[in-house]
N, C-alpha and C positions, 0 to 999 in steps of 0.2 A: 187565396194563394194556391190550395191544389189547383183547382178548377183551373185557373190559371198555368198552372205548372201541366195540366193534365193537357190543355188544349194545344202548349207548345209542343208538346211529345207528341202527341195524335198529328201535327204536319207533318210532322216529317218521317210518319211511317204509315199515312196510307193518302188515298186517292179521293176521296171525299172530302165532299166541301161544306158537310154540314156534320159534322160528331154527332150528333144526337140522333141522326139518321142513319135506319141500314138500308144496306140492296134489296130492292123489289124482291120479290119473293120468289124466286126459282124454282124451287121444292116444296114437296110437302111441310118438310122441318122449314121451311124458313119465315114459314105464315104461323111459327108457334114459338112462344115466347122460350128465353134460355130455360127457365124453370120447366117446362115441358119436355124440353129435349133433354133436359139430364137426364130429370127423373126417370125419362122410359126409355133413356138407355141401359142396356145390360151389362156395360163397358163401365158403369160410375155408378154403379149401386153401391159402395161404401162413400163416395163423394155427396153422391144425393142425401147420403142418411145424416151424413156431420152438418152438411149445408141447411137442413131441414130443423135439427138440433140447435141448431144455432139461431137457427127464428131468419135466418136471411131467403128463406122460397118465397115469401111474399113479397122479397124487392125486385127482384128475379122475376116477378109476375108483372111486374108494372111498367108502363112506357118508356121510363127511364133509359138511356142506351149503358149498357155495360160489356166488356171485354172480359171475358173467363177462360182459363188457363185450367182445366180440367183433370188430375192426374188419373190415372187408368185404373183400373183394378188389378192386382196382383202387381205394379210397380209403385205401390209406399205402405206403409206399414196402418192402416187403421187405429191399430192398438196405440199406438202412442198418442194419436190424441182423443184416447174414450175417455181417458183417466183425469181430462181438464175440464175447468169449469167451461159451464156456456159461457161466460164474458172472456174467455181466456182462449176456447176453443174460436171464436168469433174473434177475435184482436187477432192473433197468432198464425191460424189455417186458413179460414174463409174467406177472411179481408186479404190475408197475403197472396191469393190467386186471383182476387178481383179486380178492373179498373175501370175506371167513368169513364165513356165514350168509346169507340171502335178503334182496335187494332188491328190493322192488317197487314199478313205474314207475305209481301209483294216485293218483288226485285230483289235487289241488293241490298240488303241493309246491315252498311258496314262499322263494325264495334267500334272504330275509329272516331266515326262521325255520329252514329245515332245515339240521341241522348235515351236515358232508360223510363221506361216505365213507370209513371209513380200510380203506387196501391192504394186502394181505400183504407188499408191503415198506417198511408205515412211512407213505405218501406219504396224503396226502386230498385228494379231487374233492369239489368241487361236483356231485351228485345233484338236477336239478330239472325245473322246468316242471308245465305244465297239459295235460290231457285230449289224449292224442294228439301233444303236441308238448315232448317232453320232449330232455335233453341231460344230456353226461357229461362233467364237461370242457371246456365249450363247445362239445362236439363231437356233434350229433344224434344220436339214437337213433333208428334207421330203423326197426327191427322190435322191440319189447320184451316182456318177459314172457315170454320160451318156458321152459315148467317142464319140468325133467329129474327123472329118479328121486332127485337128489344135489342140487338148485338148480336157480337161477335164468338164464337167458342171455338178453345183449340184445344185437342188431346194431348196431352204431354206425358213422358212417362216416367214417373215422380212426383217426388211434393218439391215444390221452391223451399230451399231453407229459409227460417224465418230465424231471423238476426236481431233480439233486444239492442237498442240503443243503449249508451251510459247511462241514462237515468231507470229507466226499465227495468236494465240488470239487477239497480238494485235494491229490485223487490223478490229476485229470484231467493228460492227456498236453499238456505244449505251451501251459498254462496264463500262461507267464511267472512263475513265483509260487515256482518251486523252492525258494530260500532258505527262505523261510519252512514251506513244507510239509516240506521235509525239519526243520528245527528242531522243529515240534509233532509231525510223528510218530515222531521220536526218542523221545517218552512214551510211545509206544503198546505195548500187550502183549494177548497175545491165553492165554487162559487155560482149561481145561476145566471146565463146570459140575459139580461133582458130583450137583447136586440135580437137576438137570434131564436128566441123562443117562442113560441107560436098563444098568443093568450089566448084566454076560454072565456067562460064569463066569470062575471063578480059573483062572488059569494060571501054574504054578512060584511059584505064592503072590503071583502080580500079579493085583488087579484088573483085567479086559478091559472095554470095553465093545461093549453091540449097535450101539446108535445113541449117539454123542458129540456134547455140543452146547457149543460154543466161545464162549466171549465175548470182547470185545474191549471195552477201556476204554486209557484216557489219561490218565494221572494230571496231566499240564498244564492240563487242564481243569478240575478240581475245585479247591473252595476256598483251597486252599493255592498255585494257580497262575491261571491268566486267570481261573479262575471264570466260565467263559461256556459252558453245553452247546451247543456248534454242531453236535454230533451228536443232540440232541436235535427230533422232528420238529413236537414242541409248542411251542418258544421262539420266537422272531425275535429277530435281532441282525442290526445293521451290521458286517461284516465291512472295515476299509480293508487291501486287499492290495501293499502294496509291489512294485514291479515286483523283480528281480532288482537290478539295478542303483543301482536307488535305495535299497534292504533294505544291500546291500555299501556305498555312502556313507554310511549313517547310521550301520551297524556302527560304520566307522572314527573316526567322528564322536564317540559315545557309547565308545569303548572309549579315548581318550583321558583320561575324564575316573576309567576305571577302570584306571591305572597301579598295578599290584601291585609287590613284589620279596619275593624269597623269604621271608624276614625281615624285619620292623618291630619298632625299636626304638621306648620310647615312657617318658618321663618319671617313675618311678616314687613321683611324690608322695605316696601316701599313707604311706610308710618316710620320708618326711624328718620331721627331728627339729627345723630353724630354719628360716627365714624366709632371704630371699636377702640381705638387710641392706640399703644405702644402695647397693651398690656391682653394682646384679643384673644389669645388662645388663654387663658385662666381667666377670661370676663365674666363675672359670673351672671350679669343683670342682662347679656346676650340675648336668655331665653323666655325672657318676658314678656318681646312683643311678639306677639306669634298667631296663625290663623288656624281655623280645622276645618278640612274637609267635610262636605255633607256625609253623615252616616251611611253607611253600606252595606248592603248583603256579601259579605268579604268573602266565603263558599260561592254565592252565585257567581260574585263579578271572576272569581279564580278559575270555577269551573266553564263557565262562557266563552272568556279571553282564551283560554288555551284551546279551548274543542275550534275556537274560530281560528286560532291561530296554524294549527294544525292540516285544517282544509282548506286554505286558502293557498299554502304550496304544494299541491296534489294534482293538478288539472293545468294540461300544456294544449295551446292549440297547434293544431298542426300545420296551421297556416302561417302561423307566424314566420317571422324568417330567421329567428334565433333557433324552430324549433322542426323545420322541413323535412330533416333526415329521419325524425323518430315518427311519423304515420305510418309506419310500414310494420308488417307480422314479423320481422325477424329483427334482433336487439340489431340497432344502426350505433357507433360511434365514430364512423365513418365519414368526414364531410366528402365535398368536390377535390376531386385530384390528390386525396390521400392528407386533407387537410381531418383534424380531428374534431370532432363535435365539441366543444370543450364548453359551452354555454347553454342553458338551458330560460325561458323566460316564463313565469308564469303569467296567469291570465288575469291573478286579481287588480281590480281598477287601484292601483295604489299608485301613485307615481316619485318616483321612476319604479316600474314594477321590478318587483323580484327576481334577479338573474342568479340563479343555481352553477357554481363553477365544475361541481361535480357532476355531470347528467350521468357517466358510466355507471356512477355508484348508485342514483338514486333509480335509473331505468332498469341495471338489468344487475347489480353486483345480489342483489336479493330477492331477484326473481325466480318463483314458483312455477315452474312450468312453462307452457308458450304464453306468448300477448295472445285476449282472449280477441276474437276478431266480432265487433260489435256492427251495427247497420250507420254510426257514426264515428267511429272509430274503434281504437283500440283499449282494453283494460291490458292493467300490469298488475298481477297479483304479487305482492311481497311481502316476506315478513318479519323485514327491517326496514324502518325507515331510515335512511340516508341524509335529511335534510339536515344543512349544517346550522348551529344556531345561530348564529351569529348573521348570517344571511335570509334568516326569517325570522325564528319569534324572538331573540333577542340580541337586535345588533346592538353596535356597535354605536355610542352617544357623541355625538362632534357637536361640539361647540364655541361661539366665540365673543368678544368684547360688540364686535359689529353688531350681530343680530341679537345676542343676549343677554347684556349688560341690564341690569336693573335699577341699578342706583348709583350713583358716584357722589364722593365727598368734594375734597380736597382736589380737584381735578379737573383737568380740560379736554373735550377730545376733539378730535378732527378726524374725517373719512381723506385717507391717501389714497390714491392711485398710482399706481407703480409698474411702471411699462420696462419689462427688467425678463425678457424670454424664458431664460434657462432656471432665473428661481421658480416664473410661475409654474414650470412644467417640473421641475423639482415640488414645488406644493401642490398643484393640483391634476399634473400627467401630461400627456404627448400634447402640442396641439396649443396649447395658452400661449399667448405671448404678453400678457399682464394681468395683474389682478388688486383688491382693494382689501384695504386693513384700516381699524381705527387706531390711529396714535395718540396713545396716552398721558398727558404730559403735568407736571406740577403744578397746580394753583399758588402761583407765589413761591415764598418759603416753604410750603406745605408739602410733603410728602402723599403722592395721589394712594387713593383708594378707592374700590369698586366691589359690586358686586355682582356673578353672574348668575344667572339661572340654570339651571341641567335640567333639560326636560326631559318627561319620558323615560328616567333612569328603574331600572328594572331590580328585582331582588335576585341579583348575582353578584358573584367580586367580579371587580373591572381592574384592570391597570391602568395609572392615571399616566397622563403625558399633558404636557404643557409644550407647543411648539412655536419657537421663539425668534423672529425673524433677524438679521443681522443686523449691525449700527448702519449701517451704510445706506438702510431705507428710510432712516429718521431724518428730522432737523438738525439735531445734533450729531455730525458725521464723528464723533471723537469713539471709534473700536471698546468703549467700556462697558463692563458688562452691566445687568442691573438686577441687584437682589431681590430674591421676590417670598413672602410668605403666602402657604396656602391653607385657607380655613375653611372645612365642610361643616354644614349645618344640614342635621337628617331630623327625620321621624327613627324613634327604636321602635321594637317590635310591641311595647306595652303602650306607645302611642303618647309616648313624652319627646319632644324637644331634645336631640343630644349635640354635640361637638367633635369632630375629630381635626385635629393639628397635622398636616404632614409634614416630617420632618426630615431634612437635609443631614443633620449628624444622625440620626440614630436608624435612616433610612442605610446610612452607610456601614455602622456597625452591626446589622442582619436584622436592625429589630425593627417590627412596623406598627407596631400597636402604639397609642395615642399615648404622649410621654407627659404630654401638658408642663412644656419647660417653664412657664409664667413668660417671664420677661423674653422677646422677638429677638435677642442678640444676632445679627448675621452673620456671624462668625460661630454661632448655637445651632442654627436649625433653617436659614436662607438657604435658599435653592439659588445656584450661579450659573449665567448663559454663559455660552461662549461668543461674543459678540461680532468674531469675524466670521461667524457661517449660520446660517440656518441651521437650529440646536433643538432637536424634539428631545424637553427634559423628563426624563423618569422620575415620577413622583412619590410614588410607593403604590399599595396595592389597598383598596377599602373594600369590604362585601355589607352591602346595602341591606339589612334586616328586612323592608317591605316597598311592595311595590307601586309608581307611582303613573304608570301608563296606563292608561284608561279614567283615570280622575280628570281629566280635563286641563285645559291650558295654564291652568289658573295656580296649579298646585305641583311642588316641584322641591327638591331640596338646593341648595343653595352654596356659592361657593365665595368666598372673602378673600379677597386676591391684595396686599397692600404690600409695602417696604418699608425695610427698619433701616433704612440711611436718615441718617438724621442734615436735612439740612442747613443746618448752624454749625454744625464741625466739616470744618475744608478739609481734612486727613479723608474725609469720609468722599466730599463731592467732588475731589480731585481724581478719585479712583474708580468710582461709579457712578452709573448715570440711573435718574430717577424716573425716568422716560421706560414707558412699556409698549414693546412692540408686541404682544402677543395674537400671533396669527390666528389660534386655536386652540380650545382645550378638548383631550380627546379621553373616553372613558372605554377603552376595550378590553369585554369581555376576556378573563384571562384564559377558556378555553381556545381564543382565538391565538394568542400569542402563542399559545402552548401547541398547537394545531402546527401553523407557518412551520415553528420551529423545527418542528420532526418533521415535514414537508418540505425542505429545502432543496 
């Protein structure tokens, strides 16, 4: 791909039809190779000495065509790169003035049009200017065009800045950023090309090689992890870098919400044979049937899930088109024509990915200084994290009868479809004009019952909501409301089996703690729709002892959704209906509630 990338740039700045080829030889200097003409210029005796240091005079010697970009003496400073290693002096300085094939400093070559420079290590300059007054880098070209037996060399007066990439950065010394660098290059592996490597011979029946050529990948980076090539010299991204200190705060923050224990116990409904009867919040033989997750390293999976969870909303591309206004050195929340940036998307492969409603606060309300300016974009050093949780590491849990239901008793259902504009876009926003729910209806005389799944449910308090579609979507158009009981079935923190009841009366007298009234009265502890509108009911508020995201599909706590109408008293079925429209049930984070509220 250089090579490639190298030969479309070499068109369209000079006049040769063969790159590998220079001009006959004109002069004395042009019948001797670049390595010659530095060295015994008097003009680049600290150029010669780094270049020599570096082990690159012997490629300089050879037929190979190269373009060099030469800074002067007395216009860059020497000292600053005595003090680097050779492999760092050589990535950094050497390679960043050198390039494969001939450039030539001829005509017009306008910043508009001519694409830049790619270096032998990766980095692109701007190549431009007009007749005699041309630049490399912003940096003047004093003398240009001197042809060697090998290429091209021009004087320039200065060094090219050399610009780390995001990934590059960071390995930089003193950066503040350790946490996080150390966590991404934890993926890193450095590995032998077979294909590219030049073999020797056999020895004791091991393949040797002459020349070995190494690559180096990060499997955090590819699709299955950030999905953002920050090592890549072609992309731009926003990089937000947590300071040390602020990266250890949100840890602790985000690793609460992932409370592991070795073992998770979990409700094994789909072996139940009855329904819980009349009497399910006091049942006691409930927790009988039950399953347990495979053992765990509960420390590992806690500390994993959060360090992942963490960098996975850190890296915006800047191509995106939620994310165009922030590739730029100065804090942008500026859209087109004074519209505001108000969305930010990250890169990780999750889908629908991660949209940030806050970018001001996460780009620049706790930024350190300037955007650092990289050779692929931009870092944001901060040292606060801004991301909200509930929009990364622990949203918000929706769920419903359609996709989640696990078991039903006493019950029938049907998949509706309901072509009704204004409700769907009341339940699901601008833009629906119908949507699908499962209705839930009596078997017989039988009062239905079900049960749902909650996946994914995290070790936070959530507030429950149960959202309740109107009578007018049912079979039964008669406006009655329909009593509903609601029963969680968790894991506790010692890794037994528990129960919690929510409850209708004692949810209204302030209390929310599990009252275990025995007997389901609905006139006790029923929760009551309002049947002529779309009713999202408040259920009370649970905090989950452990966490159950990352156990796999399989393992989950569980929710008992049934009615205490009794169907054999007409007092009873004349006033309520036994039919469940329930749209969804929704588990949000009460940080989130609490958040909206003071944000109004």
């Amino acid at each position: 791909m250089m090579l490639a990338a190298g030969a479309l740039t070499a068109a369209s700045c000079t006049d040769f039809s063969d790159y590998n080829e220079t001009p006959a030889p004109s002069t004395p200097a042009a019948s001797q190779t670049l390595w010659q003409n530095i060295s015994q210029n008097s003009q680049l005796t600290n150029f010669a000495a780094l270049l020599k240091r570096a082990g690159f005079d012997s490629y300089l010697s050879e037929a190979r065509a190269y373009t060099v970009w030469a800074p002067l003496d007395g216009q860059f400073d020497p000292s600053a790169y005595n003090s680097m290693s050779d492999s760092l002096l050589l990535a950094q300085f050497v390679k960043n003035h050198i390039a494969e094939f001939n450039y030539l400093a001829t005509g017009n070559m306008d910043p508009e049009t001519q694409k830049p420079v790619h270096m032998l290590n990766g980095k692109s300059y701007d190549f431009v200017g007009s007749e005699g007054n041309y630049s490399f880098d912003n940096v003047r070209v004093s003398t240009a065009n001197q042809a060697s037996s090998n290429g091209i060399l021009h004087f320039i007066d200065g060094a090219a800045k050399f610009y780390p990439n995001l990934y590059e950065y960071l390995a930089e010394k003193d950066n503040q950023i350790d946490s996080v660098a150390k966590y991404i290059k934890r993926y890193e592996k450095t590995e032998l090309n077979l294909e590219e490597s030049e073999k020797g011979p056999m020895v004791n029946g091991m393949q040797t090689y002459v020349d070995s050529v190494m690559i180096t990948s990060n499997s955090l980076l590819g699709r299955n992890g950030i999905n953002a090539s920050i090592d890549n010299e072609d992309s731009t991204y926003t990089f937000v870098m947590p300071t040390n200190s602020a990266y250890e705060k949100t840890l602790a923050k985000v690793k609460e919400c992932y409370k592991f224990i070795p073992t998770t116990v979990m409700q094994d409904i789909e072996t139940l044979t009855k329904p819980y009867g009349k009497n399910a919040a006091g049942d006691k033989d409930r927790n009988k049937v039950q399953k347990k997750a495979s053992t765990i390293n509960a420390v590992y999976m806690q500390d994993s899930l959060a360090r992942r969870a963490i960098i996975q909303n850190l890296v915006f591309s800047n191509n995106d088109a939620y994310n165009k206004f922030i590739g730029q050195r100065d804090p942008v929340t500026e859209g087109p024509e004074g519209t505001r940036l108000d969305t930010l998307r990250t890169t990780t492969n999750i889908r629908p990915r991660t949209l940030l409603s806050n970018p001001d606060e996460v780009l620049n309300k706790y930024m350190v200084g300037e955007p650092i300016e990289m050779s692929n974009g931009y870092g944001r050093l901060v040292d606060s994290l801004a991301i909200l949780p509930w929009e990364t590491y622990c949203p918000e849990v929706v769920v419903s009868p359609m996709r989640n239901m696990v078991k039903q008793f006493t019950a029938k259902t049907t998949g509706v479809n309901v072509q009704w504009p204004e409700l769907a876009q009341e339940l699901l926003g601008p833009g629906y004009e119908d949507f699908r729910y499962e209705l839930i209806e009596p078997s017989g005389k039988n009062t239905p019952d079900f049960f749902i799944a909650l996946p994914n449910v995290q070790s936070t308090t959530y507030n429950f909501y149960c959202v309740v579609l109107p009578a007018a979507v049912g079979v039964d158009q008669r406006p009655l409301p329909t009593p509903m009981n609601f029963d969680l079935s968790y894991c506790d923190a010692k890794g037994a089996l528990a129960n919690y009841h929510f409850s209708a009366k004692y949810l209204a007298s302030g209390e929310s703690k599990d009252q275990n009234p025995g007997t389901l009265d609905l006139n006790n502890t029923a929760f009551m729709n309002d049947p002529e509108k779309l009713d999202t009911m408040y259920l009370g508020q649970f905090t989950f002892p452990v966490n159950y995201r990352g156990l796999g599909d399989d393992y989950y706590p569980s929710l008992y959704i049934s009615s205490p109408v009794n169907a054999f008293l007409a007092a009873q079925t004349d006033i309520y209906q036994r039919e469940f429209r329930i749209f969804a049930i929704i588990l949000r984070p009460v940080e989130k509630d609490e958040y909206e509220a003071n944000n109004k």
